[in-house]
MITI-134813 format. One record per residue (C-alpha): residue in one letter; x, y, z. Coordinates in nm, 2 decimals. Example, Ala and Ser with C-alpha at 12.3 -4.5 7.8 and 13.67 -1.06 7.14 Angstrom:
REM MITI-134813
ATOM   type       xx       yy       zz
ATOM      a     1.23    -0.45     0.78
ATOM      s     1.37    -0.11     0.71
//
This chain:
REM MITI-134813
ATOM   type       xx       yy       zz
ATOM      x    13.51    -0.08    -5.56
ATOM      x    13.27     0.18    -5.54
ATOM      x    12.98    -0.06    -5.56
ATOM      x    13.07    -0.27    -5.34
ATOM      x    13.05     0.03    -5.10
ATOM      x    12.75     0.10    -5.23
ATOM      x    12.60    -0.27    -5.11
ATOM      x    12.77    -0.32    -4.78
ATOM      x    12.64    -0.01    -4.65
ATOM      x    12.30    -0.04    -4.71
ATOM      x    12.31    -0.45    -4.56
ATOM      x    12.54    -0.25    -4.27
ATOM      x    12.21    -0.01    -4.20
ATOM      x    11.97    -0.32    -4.21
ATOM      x    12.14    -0.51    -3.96
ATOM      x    12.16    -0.23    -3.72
ATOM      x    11.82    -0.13    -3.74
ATOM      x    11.71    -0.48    -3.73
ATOM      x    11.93    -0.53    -3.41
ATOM      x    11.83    -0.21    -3.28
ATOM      x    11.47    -0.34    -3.27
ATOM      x    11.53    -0.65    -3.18
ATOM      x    11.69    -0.51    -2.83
ATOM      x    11.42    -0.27    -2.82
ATOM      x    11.14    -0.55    -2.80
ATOM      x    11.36    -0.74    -2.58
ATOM      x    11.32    -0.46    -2.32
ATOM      x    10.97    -0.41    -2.37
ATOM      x    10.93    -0.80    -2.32
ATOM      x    11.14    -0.79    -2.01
ATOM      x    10.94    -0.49    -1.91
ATOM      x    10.60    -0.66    -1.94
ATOM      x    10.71    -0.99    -1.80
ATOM      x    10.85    -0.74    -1.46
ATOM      x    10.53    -0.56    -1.48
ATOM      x    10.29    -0.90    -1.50
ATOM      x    10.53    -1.03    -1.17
ATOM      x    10.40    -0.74    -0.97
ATOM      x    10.03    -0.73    -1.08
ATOM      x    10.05    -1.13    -0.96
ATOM      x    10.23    -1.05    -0.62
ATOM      x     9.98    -0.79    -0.57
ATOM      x     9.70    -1.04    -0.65
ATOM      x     9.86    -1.30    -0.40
ATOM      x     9.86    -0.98    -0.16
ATOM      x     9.50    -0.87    -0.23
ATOM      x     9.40    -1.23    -0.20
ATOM      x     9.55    -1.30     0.14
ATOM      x     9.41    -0.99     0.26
ATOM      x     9.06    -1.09     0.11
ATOM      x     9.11    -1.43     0.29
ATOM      x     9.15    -1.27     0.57
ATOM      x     8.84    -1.06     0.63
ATOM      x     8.65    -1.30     0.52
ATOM      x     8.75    -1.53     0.81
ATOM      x     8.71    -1.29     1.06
ATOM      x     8.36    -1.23     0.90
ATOM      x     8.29    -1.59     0.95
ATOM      x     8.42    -1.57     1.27
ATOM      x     8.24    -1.29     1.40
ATOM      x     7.91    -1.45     1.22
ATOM      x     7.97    -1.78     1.43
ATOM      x     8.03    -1.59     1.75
ATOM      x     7.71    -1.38     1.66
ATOM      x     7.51    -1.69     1.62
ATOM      x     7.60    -1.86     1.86
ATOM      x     7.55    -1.55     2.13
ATOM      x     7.17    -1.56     1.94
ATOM      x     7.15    -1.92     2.04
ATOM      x     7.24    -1.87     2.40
ATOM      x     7.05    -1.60     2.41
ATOM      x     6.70    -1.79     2.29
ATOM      x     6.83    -2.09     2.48
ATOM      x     6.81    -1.88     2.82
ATOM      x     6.43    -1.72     2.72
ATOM      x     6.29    -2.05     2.63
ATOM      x     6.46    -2.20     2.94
ATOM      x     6.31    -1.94     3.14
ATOM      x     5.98    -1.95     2.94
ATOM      x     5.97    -2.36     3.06
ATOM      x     6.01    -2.25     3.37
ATOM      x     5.72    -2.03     3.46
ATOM      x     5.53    -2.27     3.26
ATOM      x     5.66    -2.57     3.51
ATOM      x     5.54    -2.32     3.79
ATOM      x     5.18    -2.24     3.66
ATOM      x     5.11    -2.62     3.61
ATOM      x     5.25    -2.67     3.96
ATOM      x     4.98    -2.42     4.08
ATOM      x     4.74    -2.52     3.89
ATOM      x     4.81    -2.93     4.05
ATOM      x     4.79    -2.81     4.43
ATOM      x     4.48    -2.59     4.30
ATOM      x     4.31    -2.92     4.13
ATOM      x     4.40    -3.10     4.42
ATOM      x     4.28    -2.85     4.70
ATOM      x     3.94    -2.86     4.50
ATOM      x     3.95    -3.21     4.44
ATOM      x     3.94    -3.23     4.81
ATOM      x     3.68    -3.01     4.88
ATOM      x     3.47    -3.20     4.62
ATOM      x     3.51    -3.53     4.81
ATOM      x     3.43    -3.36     5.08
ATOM      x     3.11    -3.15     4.94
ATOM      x     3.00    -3.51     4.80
ATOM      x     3.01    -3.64     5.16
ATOM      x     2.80    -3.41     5.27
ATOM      x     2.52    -3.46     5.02
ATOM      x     2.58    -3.85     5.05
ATOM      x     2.51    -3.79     5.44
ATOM      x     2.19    -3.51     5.28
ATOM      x     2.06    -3.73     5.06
ATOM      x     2.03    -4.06     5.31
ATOM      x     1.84    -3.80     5.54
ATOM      x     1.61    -3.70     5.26
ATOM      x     1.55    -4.04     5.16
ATOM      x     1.47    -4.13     5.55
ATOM      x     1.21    -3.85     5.55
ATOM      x     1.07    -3.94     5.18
ATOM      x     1.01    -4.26     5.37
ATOM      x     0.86    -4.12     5.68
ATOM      x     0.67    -3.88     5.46
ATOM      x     0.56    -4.17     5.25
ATOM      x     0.42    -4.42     5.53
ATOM      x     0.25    -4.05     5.65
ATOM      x     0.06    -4.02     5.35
ATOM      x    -0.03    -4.40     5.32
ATOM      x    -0.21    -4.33     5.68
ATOM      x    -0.38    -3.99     5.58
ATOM      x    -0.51    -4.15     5.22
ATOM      x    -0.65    -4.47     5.42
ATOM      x    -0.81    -4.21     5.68
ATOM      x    -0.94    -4.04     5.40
ATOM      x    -1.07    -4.27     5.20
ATOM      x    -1.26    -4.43     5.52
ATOM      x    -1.43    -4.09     5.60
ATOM      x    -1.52    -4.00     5.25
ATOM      x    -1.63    -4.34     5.15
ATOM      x    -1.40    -4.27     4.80
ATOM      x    -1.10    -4.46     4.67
ATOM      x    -0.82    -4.28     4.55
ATOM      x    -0.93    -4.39     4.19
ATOM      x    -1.28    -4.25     4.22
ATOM      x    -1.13    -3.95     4.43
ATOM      x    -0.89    -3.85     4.09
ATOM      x    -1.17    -3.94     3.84
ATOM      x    -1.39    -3.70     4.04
ATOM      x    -1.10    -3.44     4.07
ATOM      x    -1.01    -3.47     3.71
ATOM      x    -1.38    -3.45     3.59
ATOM      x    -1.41    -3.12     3.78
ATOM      x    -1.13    -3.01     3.63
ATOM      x    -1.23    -3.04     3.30
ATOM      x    -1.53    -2.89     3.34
ATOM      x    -1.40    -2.57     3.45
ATOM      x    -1.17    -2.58     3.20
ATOM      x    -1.45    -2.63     2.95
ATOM      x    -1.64    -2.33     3.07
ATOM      x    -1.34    -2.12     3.09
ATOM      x    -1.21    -2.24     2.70
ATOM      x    -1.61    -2.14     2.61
ATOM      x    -1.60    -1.81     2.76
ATOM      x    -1.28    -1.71     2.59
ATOM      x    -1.40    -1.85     2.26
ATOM      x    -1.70    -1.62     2.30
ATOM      x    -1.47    -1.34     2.40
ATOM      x    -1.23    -1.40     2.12
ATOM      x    -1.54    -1.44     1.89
ATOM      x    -1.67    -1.08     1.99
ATOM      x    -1.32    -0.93     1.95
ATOM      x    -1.27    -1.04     1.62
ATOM      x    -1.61    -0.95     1.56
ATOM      x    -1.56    -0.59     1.65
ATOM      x    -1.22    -0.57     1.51
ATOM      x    -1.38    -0.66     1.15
ATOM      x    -1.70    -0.45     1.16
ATOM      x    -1.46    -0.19     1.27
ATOM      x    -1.17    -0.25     1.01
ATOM      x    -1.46    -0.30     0.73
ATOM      x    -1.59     0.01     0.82
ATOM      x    -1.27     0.16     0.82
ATOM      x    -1.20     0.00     0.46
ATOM      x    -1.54     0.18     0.34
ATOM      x    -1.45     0.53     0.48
ATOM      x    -1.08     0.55     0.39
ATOM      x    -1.25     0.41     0.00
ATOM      x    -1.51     0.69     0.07
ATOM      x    -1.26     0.96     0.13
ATOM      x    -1.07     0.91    -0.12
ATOM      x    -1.35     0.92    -0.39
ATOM      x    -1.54     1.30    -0.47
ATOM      x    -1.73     1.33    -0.83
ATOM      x    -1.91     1.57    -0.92
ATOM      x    -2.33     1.49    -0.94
ATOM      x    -2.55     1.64    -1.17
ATOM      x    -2.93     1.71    -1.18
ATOM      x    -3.05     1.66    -1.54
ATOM      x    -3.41     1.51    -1.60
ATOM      x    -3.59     1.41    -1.92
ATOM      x    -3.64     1.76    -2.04
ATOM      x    -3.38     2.10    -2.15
ATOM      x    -3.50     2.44    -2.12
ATOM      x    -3.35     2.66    -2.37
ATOM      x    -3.33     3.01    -2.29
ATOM      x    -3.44     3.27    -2.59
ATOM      x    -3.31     3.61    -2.63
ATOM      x    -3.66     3.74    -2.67
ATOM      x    -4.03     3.61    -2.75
ATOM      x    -4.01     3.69    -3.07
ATOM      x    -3.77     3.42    -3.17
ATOM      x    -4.06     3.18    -3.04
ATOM      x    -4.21     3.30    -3.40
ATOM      x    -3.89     3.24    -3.60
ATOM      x    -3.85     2.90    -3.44
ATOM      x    -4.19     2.76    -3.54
ATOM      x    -4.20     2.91    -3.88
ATOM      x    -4.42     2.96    -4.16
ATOM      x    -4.71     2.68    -4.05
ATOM      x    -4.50     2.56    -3.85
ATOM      x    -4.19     2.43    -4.10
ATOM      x    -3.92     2.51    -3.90
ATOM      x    -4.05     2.32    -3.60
ATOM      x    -4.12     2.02    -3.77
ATOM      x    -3.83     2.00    -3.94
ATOM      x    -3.63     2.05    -3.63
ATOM      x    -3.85     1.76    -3.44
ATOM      x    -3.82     1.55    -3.73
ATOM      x    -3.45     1.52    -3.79
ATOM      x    -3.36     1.54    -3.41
ATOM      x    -3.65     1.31    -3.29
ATOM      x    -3.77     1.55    -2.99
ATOM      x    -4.05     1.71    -2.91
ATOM      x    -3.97     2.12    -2.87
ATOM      x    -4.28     2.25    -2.67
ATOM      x    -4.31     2.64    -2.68
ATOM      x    -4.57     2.76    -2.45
ATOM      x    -4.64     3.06    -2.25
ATOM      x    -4.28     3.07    -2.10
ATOM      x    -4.14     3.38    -2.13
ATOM      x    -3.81     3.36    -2.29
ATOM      x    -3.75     2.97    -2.27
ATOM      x    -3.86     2.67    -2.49
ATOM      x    -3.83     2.30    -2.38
ATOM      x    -3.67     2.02    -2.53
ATOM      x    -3.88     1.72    -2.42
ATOM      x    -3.69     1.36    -2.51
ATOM      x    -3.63     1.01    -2.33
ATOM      x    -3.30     0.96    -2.50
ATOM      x    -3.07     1.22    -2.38
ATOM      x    -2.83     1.20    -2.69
ATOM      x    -3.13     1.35    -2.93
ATOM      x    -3.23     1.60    -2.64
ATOM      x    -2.82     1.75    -2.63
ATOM      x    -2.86     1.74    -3.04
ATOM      x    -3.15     1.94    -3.02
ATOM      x    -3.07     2.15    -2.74
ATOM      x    -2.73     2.30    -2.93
ATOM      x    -2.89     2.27    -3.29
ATOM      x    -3.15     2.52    -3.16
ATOM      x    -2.87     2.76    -2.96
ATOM      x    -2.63     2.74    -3.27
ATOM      x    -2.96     2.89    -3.49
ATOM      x    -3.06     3.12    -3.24
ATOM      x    -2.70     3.24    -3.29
ATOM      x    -2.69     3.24    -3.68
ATOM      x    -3.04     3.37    -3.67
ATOM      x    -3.08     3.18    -4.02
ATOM      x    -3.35     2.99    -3.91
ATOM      x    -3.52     2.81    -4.21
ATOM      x    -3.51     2.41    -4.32
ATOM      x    -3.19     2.40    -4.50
ATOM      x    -3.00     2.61    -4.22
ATOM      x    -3.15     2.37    -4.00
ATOM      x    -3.03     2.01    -4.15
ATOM      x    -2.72     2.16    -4.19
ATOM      x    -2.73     2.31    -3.83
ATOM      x    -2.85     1.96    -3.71
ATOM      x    -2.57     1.70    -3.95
ATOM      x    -2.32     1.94    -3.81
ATOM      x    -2.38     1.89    -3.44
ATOM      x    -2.45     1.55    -3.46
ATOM      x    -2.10     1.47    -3.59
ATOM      x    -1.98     1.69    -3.33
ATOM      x    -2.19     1.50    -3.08
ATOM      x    -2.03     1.17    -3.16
ATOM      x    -1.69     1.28    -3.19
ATOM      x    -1.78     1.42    -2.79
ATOM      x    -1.92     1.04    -2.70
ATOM      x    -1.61     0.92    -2.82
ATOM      x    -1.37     1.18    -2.61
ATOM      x    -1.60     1.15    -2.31
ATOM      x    -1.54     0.76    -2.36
ATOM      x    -1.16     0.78    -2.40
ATOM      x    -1.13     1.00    -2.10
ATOM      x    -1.28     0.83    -1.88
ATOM      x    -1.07     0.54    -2.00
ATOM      x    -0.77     0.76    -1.94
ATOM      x    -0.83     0.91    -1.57
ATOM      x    -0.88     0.53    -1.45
ATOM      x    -0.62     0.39    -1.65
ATOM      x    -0.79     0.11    -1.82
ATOM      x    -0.68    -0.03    -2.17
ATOM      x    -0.76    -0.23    -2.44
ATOM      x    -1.12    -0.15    -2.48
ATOM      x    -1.33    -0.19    -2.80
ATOM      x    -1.45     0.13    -2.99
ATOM      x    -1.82     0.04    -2.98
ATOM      x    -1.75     0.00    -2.61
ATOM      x    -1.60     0.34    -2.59
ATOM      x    -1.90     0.49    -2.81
ATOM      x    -2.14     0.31    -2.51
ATOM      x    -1.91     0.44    -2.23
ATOM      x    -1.97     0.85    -2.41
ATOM      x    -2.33     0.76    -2.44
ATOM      x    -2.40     0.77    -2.03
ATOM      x    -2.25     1.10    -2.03
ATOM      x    -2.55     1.22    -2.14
ATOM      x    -2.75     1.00    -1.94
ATOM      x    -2.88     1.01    -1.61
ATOM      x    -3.04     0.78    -1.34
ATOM      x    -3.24     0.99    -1.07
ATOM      x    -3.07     1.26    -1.14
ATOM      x    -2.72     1.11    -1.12
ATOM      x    -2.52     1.10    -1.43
ATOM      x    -2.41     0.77    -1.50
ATOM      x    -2.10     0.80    -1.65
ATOM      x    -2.01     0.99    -1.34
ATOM      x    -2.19     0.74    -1.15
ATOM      x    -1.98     0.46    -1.33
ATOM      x    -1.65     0.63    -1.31
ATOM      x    -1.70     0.64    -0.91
ATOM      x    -1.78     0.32    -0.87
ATOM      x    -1.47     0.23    -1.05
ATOM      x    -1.26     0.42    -0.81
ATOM      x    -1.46     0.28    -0.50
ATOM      x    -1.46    -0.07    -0.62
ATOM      x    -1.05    -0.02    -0.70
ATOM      x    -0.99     0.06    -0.37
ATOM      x    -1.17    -0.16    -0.21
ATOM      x    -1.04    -0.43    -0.42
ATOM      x    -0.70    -0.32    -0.30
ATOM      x    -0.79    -0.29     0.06
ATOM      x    -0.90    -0.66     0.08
ATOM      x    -0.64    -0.79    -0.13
ATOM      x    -0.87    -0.90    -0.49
ATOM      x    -0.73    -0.79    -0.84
ATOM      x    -0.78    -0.38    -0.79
ATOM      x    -0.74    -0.40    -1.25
ATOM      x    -1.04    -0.64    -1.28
ATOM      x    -1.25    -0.50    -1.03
ATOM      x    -1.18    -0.14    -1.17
ATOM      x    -1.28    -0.28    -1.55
ATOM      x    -1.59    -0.39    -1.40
ATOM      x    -1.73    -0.16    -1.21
ATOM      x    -1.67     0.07    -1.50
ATOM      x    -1.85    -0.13    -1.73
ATOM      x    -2.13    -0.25    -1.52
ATOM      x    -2.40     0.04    -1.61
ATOM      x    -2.23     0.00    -2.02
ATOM      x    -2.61    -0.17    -2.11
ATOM      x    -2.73     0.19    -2.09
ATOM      x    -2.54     0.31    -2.36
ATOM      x    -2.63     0.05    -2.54
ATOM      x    -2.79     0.15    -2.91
ATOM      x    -3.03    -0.15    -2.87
ATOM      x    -3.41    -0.15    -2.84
ATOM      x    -3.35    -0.49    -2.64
ATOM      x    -3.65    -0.58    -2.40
ATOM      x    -3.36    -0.71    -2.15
ATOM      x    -3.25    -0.53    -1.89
ATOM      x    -2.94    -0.28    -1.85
ATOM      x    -2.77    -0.55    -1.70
ATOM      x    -2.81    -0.85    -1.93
ATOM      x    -2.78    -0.60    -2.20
ATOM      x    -2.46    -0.51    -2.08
ATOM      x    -2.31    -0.86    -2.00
ATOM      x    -2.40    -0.92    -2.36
ATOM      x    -2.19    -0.65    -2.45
ATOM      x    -1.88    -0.78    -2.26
ATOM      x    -1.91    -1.07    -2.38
ATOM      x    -1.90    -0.99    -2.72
ATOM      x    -1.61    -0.78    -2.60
ATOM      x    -1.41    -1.06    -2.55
ATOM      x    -1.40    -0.94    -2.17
ATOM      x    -1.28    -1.17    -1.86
ATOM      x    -1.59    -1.42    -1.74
ATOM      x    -1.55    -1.25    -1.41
ATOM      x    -1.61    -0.90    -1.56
ATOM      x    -1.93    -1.07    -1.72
ATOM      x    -2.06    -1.21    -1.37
ATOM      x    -2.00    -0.88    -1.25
ATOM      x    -2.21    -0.68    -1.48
ATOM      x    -2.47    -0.92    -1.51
ATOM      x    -2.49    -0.97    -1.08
ATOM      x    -2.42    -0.57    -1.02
ATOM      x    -2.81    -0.54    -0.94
ATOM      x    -2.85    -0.96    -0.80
ATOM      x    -2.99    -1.06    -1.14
ATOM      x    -2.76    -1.38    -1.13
ATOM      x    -2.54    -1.51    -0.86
ATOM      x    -2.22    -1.33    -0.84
ATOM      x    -1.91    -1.61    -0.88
ATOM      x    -1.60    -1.42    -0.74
ATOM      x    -1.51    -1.10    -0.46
ATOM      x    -1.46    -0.88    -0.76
ATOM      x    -1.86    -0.89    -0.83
ATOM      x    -1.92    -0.86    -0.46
ATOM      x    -1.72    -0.54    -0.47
ATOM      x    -1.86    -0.40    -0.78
ATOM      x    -2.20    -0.45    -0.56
ATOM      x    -2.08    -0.26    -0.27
ATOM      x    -1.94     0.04    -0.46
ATOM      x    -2.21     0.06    -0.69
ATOM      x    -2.44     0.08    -0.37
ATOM      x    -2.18     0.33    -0.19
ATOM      x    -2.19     0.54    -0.50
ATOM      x    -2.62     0.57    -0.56
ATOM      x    -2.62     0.57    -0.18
ATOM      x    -2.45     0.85    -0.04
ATOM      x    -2.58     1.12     0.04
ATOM      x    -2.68     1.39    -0.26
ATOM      x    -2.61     1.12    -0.53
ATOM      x    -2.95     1.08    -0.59
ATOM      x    -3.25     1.33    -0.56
ATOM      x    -3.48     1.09    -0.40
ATOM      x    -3.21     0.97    -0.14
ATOM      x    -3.15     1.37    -0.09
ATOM      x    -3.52     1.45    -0.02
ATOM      x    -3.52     1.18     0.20
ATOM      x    -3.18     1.26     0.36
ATOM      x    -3.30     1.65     0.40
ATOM      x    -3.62     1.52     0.52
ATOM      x    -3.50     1.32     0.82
ATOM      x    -3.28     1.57     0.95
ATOM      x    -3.57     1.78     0.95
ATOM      x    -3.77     1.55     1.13
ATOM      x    -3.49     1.55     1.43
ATOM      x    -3.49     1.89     1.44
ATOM      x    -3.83     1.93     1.46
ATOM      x    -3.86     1.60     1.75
ATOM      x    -3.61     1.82     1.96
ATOM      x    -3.76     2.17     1.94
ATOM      x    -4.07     1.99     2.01
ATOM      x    -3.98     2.00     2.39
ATOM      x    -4.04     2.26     2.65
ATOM      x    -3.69     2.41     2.74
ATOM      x    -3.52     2.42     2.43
ATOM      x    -3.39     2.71     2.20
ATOM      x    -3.23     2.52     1.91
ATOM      x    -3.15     2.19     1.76
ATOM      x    -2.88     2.13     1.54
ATOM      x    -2.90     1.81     1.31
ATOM      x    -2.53     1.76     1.23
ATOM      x    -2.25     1.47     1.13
ATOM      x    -2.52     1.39     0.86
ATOM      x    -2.77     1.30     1.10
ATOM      x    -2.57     1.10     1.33
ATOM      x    -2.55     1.33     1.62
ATOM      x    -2.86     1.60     1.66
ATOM      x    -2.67     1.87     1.94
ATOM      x    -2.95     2.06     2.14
ATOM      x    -2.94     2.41     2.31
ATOM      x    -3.14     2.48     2.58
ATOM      x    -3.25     2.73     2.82
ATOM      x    -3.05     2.75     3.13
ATOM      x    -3.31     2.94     3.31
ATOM      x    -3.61     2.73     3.22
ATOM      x    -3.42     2.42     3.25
ATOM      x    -3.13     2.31     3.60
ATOM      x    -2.84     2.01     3.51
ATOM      x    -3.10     1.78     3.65
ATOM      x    -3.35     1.82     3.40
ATOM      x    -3.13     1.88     3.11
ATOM      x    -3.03     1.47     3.16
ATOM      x    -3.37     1.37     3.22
ATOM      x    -3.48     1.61     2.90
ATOM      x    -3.16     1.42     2.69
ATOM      x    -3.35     1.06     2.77
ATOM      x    -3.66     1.17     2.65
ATOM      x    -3.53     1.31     2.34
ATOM      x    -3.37     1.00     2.26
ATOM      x    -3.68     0.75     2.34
ATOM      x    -3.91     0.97     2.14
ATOM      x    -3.63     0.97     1.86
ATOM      x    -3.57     0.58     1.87
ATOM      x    -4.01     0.54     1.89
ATOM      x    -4.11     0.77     1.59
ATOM      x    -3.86     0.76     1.38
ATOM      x    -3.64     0.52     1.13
ATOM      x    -3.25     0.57     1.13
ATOM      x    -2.95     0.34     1.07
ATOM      x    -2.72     0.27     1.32
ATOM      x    -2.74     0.49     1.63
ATOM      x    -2.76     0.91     1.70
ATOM      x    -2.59     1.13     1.96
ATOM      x    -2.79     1.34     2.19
ATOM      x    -2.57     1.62     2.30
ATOM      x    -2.75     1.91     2.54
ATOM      x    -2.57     2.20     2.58
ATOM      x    -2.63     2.43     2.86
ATOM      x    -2.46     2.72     2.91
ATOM      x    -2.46     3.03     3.12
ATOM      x    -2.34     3.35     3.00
ATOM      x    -2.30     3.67     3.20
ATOM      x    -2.15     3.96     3.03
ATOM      x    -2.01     4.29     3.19
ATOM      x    -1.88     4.62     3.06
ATOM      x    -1.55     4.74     3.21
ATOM      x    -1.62     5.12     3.15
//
């Protein structure tokens, strides 16, 4: 029976725990199902609640909108109002002017029938004065107004001639004067040097017996000098100096530093002097060609051939009346640049031109032409602009110049041989006439001194307050001036200015 104890008791145990746990999940069902009531009744609650607040918010809102309405209501309302009152004024203001209008347009209804009442009275008056006057002058009114009219014009005839004439001398004056403006400011602006060379170099010797050493045994030395330098070296009773006698100016330089570098060496034989003279001539043409690129360089000027280069270095070593004319060419470049830029022509081609135009004298020719054909030759060869051409060719009038660029090279080539020291004839004679007024002024009883100054455009006088009053000092002036304008030649016009003065000095002791 024991096992049967054994089995019920364990089956016993089961079914308790199983019914245990089945009443333990039936209170924890009941439990939730409690629990899930009250979270729902509070939900209903919170809801209601919710509901609520949320009507009174949409209450509130209406109320609150509809207060906003009113509110606008009443300021637009009020708004229409003064705007009903302004267009009120503004009608009894329209109207109040409305009338004064109509009234205003009365009066000039009742002006203007009075005005056309005179204008009518006026009218038959001047019917009755233009028939009196055409009986006493004997004129109709036609032939009164043809004569009237052909007086007028007339007059107006002479006065349109007289300001034509007095427009014509303005403008007259106004372009001498701005030309001669143009031509100083171009003068100004221009200063190169000016030197003095002539056909012959002096040489100075350290002593007369180098004369010896120079001329050699029979006279080798000399010879060969002369011969491969092609000048003529005259030694003569000079103390101290030889002379280097040659029309080309190249061959006189080459001789001139051949014979200083020997007098240096003091090796003075044929060998030394060949070497001497192949040395320096190579050094001689490497200056021509410097001297040629310089000048290219200070005026800014490109694209130029070496022979032309070679015949620019060539004037620098050659002078015209004792002008250098590379100088002489490199000025009237500048002036004829200027110029060119003054008067509104092409400043580059004028420049080229002007530098070129004297380039025939550095030409290696033997040419019977000119320096001017020679040289237009030249540029053409060169490839150069057919303006440049004309303008080398016309520089001295040999052919007709064919633009204002050869009409500028002209004027600057005659500004630059013309002024005053460029040349030593044009000096002598410049030297020569200040001179002369000098000596016309001091000619004349009275006065101390005479002062030739502003290059001879003013001569200012000093004379003698005790030999000469106020009175004569004027009437002196006049003479001066007529004997001036009778015996001599001068451009343009001179100043006469007398000066008298008196001085009295004291001592304070």
């Amino acid at each position: 029976m024991d096992w049967i104890f054994y089995i019920i008791l364990p089956l016993a145990g089961l079914t308790l725990g199983w019914t245990i746990r089945w009443l333990y999940a039936r209170f924890q069902l009941t439990a939730s199902e409690q629990r899930a009531e009250r979270i729902k009744q509070d939900a209903i609650k919170e809801a209601e609640a919710r509901k609520k607040e949320i009507l009174l918010e949409a209450k509130e809102n209406v109320i609150r909108e509809r207060n906003q309405q009113e509110r606008e209501t009443r300021e637009r309302r009020a708004e229409l109002q003064r705007y009903e009152r302004r267009v009120l004024q503004k009608e009894e203001t329209i109207d109040k002017k409305t009338a004064q209008i109509e009234k205003i347009e009365e009066i000039l209804a009742d002006k203007e029938k009075a005005c056309q009442d005179r204008e009518d009275a006026l009218g038959r008056e001047e019917d009755r004065y233009r028939a009196e006057l055409e009986r006493i002058s004997g004129l109709t009114a036609d032939e009164a107004k043809a004569l009237i009219i052909q007086d007028l014009e007339n007059e107006a005839k002479h006065d349109a001639q007289a300001l034509l004439n007095k427009i014509e001398a303005e403008a007259n004056l106004a372009g001498e004067k701005k030309a001669r403006d143009i031509l100083v400011a171009t003068i100004q602006r221009v200063a190169t040097e000016v030197t003095g060379d002539v056909t012959v170099t002096t040489v100075t010797l350290p002593n007369d017996e180098m004369k010896g050493r120079i001329i050699g045994r029979e006279g080798r030395n000399i010879r060969t000098l002369e011969t491969l330098t092609g000048v003529d070296i005259i030694i003569d009773d000079t103390p101290e100096a030889v002379v280097i006698s040659c029309f080309d100016p190249v061959r006189r330089e080459i001789a001139k530093v051949s014979l200083e570098r020997l007098i240096t060496d003091g090796r003075i034989h044929p060998a030394r002097i060949e070497e001497i003279v192949t040395k320096v001539t190579k050094d001689i043409s490497q200056k021509i060609f410097e001297e040629g690129e310089k000048v290219l360089f200070d005026l800014g000027i490109h694209n130029i051939k070496q022979d032309a280069i070679r015949a620019l270095g060539r004037l620098y070593f050659r002078t015209s009346y004792g002008q250098n004319v590379l100088n002489h060419s490199k000025e009237v470049a500048i002036l004829a640049g200027v110029l060119a830029a003054e008067v509104g022509a092409n400043r580059e081609l004028a420049k080229r031109a002007a530098l070129l135009h004297d380039i025939g004298k550095g030409a290696e020719s033997d040419s019977d032409l000119n320096h001017a054909e020679i040289g237009m030759d030249m540029a053409r060869k060169m490839g150069e602009d057919p303006r440049i051409i004309n303008a080398v060719g016309s520089h001295h009038n040999d052919i007709e110049p064919i633009c204002i660029e050869s009409v500028l090279v002209q004027i600057a080539d005659a500004i630059s041989a013309a002024r005053p020291g460029a040349r030593r004839e044009t000096l002598d004679n410049y030297i020569k006439r200040l001179e002369n007024l000098e000596n016309v002024a001091t000619g004349f009883t009275g006065v101390d001194k005479a002062f030739a100054i502003q290059a001879g455009r003013e001569l200012r006088i000093i004379v003698n307050n005790d030999a000469v009053n106020d009175d004569q000092t004027r009437d002196l002036a006049k003479q001066i001036a007529k004997k001036i304008e009778n015996d001599l030649r001068y451009p343009g016009r001179i100043k006469v200015t007398m000066i008298r003065e008196t001085r009295i000095t004291e001592y304070a002791r």
